[in-house]
N, C-alpha and C positions, 0 to 999 in steps of 0.2 A: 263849032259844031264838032262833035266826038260821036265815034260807032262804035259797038264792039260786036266781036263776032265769035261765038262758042259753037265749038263742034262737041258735037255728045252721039252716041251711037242708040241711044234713046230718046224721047219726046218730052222729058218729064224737066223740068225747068221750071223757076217763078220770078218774078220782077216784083219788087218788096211795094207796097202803099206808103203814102204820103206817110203813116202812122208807123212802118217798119212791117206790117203784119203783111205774111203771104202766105198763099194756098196752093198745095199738090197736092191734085187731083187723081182716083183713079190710078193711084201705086197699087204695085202686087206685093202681096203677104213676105215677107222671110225677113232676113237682116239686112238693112241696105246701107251702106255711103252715101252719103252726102257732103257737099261743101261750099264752104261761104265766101263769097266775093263781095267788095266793093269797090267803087272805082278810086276814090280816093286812097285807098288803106291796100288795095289785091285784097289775096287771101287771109280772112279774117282767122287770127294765129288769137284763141282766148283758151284759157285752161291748156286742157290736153289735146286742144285741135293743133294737127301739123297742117298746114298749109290750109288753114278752112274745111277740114276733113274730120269729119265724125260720122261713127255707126248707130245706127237706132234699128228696133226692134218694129217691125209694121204688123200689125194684126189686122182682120179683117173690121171693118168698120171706121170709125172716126180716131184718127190719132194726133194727139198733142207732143212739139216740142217745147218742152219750158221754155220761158222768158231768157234772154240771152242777152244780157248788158254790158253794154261799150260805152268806157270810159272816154269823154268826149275830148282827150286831148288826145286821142287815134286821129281825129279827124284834118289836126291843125298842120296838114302838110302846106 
């Protein structure tokens, strides 16, 4: 059995579906950071992410990150 424990100074967090796809909720509008973890791989380093870190634009309403595809020999640790 494995835990893991993330400290963040905000609430806003997601745990991916069986299918990869997840949802946050209830973000505020500007420019924000975000970044990608798995447990096998950490931080998910693709294109120009450092450390699983990338900025996206939030507007008000519904917002999409494109599709984000990992080469499945990340996985073969």
């Amino acid at each position: 059995m494995k835990a893991y424990i993330v400290v963040r100074s905000n609430p806003y967090v997601a745990i991916s579906a069986a299918d990869g796809t997840f949802k946050l909720e209830n973000l505020p509008s500007g420019q924000l950071e975000f970044q990608a973890w798995h447990e096998k791989v950490g931080y998910l380093a693709v294109g120009k992410w450092k450390k699983g870190r990338f900025k996206m634009k939030i507007k008000a309403g519904e917002n999409k990150l494109k599709p984000v595809k990992l080469k499945p020999s990340l996985f073969k640790k």
